[in-house]
C-alpha positions in Angstrom: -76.2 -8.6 13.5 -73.7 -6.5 15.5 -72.7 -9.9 17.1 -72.0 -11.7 13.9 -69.8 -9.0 12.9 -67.8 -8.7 16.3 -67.4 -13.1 15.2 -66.4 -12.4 12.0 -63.9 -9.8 13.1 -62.3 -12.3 15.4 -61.9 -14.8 13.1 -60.0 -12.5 10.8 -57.7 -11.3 12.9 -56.9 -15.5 14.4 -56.5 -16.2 10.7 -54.4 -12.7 10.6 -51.9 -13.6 13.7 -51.8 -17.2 12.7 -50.4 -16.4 9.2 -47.9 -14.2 10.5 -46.2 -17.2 13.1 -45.8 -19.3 9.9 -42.2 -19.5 9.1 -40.8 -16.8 6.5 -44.3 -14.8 7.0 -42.0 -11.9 8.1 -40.2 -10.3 5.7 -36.4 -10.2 7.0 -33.9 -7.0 6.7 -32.1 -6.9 3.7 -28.6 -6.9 4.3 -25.9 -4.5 2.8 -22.9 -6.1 1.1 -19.8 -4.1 2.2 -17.8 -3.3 -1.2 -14.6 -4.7 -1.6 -12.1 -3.0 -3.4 -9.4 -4.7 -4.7 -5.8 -3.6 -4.9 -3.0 -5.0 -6.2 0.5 -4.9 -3.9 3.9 -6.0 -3.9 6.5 -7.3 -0.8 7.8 -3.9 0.7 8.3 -4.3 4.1 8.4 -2.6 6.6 5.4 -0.5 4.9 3.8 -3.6 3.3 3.8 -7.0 3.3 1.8 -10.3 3.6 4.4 -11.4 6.3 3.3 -8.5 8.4 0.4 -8.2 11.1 -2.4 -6.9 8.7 -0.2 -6.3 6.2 2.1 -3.8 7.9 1.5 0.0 8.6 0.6 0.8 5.0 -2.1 -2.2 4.7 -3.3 -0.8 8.6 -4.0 2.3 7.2 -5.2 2.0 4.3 -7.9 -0.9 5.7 -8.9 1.6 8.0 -9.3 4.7 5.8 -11.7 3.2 3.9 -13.6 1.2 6.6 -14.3 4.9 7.7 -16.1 5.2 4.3 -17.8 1.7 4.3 -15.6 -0.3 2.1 -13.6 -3.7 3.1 -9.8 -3.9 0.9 -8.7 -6.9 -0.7 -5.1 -7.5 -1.9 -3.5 -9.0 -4.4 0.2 -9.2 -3.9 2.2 -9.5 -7.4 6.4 -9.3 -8.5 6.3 -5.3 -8.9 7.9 -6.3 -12.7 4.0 -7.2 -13.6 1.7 -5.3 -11.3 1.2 -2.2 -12.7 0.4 -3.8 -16.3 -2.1 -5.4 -14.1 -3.5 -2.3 -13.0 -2.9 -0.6 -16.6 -5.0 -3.5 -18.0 -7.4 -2.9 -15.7 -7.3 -6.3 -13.6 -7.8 -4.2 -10.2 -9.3 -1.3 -8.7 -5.7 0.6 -8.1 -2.3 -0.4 -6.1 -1.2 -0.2 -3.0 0.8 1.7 -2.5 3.2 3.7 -5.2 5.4 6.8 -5.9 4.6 9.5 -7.8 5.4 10.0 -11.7 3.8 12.2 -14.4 3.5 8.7 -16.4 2.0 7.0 -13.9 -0.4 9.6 -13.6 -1.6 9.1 -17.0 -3.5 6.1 -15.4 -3.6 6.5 -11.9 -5.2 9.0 -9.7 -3.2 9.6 -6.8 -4.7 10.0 -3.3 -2.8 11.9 -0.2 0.4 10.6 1.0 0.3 7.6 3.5 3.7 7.7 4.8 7.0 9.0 3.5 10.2 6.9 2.6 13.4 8.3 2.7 15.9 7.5 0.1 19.7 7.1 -0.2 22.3 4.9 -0.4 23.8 2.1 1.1 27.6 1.5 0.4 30.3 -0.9 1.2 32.6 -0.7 4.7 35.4 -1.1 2.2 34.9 1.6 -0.1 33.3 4.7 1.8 31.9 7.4 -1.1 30.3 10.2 -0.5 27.0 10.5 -2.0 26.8 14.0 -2.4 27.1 15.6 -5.2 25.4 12.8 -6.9 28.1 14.2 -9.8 30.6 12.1 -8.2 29.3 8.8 -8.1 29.3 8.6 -12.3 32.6 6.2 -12.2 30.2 3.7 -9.5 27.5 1.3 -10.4 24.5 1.6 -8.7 21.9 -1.3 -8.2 18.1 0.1 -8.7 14.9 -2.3 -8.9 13.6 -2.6 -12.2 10.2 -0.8 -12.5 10.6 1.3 -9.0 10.2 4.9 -9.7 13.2 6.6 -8.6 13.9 10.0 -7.1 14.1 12.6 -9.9 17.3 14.2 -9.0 19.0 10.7 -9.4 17.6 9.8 -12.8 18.7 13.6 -13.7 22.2 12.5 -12.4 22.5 9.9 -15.4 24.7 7.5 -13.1 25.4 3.9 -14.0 23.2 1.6 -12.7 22.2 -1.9 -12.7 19.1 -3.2 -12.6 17.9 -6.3 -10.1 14.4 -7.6 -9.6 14.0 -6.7 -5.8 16.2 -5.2 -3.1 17.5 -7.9 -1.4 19.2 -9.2 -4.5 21.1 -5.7 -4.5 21.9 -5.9 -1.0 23.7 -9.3 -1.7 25.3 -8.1 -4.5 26.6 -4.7 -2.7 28.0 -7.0 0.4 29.9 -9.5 -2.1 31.7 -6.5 -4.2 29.2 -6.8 -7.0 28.0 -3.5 -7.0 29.8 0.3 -5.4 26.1 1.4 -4.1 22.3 0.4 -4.1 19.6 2.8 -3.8 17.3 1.8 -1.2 14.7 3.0 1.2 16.7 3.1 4.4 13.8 1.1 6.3 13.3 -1.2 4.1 16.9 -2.2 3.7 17.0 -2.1 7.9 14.6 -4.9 7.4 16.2 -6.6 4.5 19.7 -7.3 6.6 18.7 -9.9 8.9 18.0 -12.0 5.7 21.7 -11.7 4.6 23.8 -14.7 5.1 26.2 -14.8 8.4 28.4 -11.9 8.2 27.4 -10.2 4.7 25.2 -7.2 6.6 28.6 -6.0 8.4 30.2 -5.9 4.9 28.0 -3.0 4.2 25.9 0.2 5.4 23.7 3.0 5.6 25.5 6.4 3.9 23.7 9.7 4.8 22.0 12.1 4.2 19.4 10.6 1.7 18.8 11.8 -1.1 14.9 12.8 -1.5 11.8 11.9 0.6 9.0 10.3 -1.1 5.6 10.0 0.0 3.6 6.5 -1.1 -0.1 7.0 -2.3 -2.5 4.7 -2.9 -3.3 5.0 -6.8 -7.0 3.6 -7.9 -7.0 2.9 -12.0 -8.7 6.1 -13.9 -10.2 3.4 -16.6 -12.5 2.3 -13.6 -15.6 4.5 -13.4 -15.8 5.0 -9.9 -11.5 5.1 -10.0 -12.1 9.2 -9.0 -14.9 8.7 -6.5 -12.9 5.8 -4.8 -9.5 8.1 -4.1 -12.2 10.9 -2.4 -13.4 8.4 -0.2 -9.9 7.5 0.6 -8.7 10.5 1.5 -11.9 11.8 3.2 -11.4 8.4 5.3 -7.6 9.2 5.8 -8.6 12.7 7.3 -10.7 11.1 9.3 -8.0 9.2 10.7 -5.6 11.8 11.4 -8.3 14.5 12.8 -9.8 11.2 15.2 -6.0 10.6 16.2 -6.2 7.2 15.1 -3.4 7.5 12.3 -1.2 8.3 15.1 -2.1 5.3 17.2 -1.3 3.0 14.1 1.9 5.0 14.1 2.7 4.3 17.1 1.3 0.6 17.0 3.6 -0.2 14.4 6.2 2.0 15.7 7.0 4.0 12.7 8.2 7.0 13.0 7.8 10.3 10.4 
């Protein structure tokens, strides 16, 4: 009896080991899907840009912030004239990267600062102004973007301006006599030069001091659920950086300087 049993248990566990070498008999790991979130961006470089190595110091960051958190970024680069009723419509999870406004704010929540742009003017070689008080630049016209978010102490100034669809186009229009001023970011229009043609970037320059600093955020769309949760994460993965040192070394990778 006792030896029937000892062959009976040695058949079950042959048929046991035998079913567990067939192929798919065991069960695999299930893999986690990193979330993606998806942000819509414009051409600002040297903060962001799809011409720049992982989409400039902006993109760097903000890919690493949230990685810290578990998420992957996708971007979506758009003319700044229809982004944001993108992201008002709802077609992304937020922007990278924006200024603040109280109207913006109505449908964005803002995260900490990224980096900080600095403001002013660039004028021509043949007309130094001063830029300060903004007061006495009313007779000038001044070339803005349309849809950029200007610093307030400029809009309170109530100067003339003109409005263009990007910066460069200002830049060309300030170096042929088109225009007295352009407000720019000083970086951005140190990048923009080069793209002038032959001897329009000695026509015109950088005039000090600028006029206001202004940090860029990443906003995430408040009509997405998770919108609130997703600009925690962000700035819990941004402190991350910046306590690990890492937001320095991108800093310094990308050698920008605050």
């Amino acid at each position: 009896m006792e030896r029937a049993k000892l062959v009976m248990h040695g058949r079950l566990l042959a048929c046991l080991i035998a079913s567990l070498l067939l192929p798919g008999a065991l069960a695999r790991p299930t893999v986690q899907a990193t979330p993606t979130i998806h942000l819509a961006s414009t051409d600002y470089p040297p903060y962001f840009s799809p011409a720049l190595r992982n989409d400039g110091v902006v993109g760097a960051i903000t890919r690493a912030a949230l990685a810290k958190r578990g998420y992957s970024v996708q971007l979506h680069y758009r003319p700044w004239s229809r982004l944001m009723a993108e992201v008002q419509a709802g077609s992304f999870d937020g922007v990278m990267a924006v200024w603040y406004s109280p109207e913006r704010e109505q449908y964005l929540y803002y995260s900490q600062p990224l980096v900080y742009t600095s403001m002013g003017f660039y004028t021509r070689v043949d007309q130094p102004l001063a830029v300060a008080p903004l007061s006495a630049l009313k007779p000038y016209t001044i070339g803005t973007v349309r849809g950029y978010k200007n610093p307030p102490a400029f809009d309170a100034a109530r100067l003339k301006v003109e409005a263009a669809n990007d910066d460069l186009t200002n830049l060309r229009k300030l170096a042929a006599g088109r225009l007295d001023l352009v407000l720019i970011d000083r970086a951005l229009a140190g990048y923009l030069l080069p793209q002038l043609a032959p001897g329009m970037a000695e026509r015109i320059h950088w005039q000090g001091p600028p006029i206001a600093r202004m940090p860029l955020h990443l906003g995430f769309y408040r009509g997405n659920k998770s919108g609130e949760q997703l600009t925690r994460q962000f700035n819990l993965g941004l402190a991350e950086l910046r306590h690990s040192g890492e937001l320095a070394a991108i800093l310094q990778r990308y050698r920008f300087e605050q």
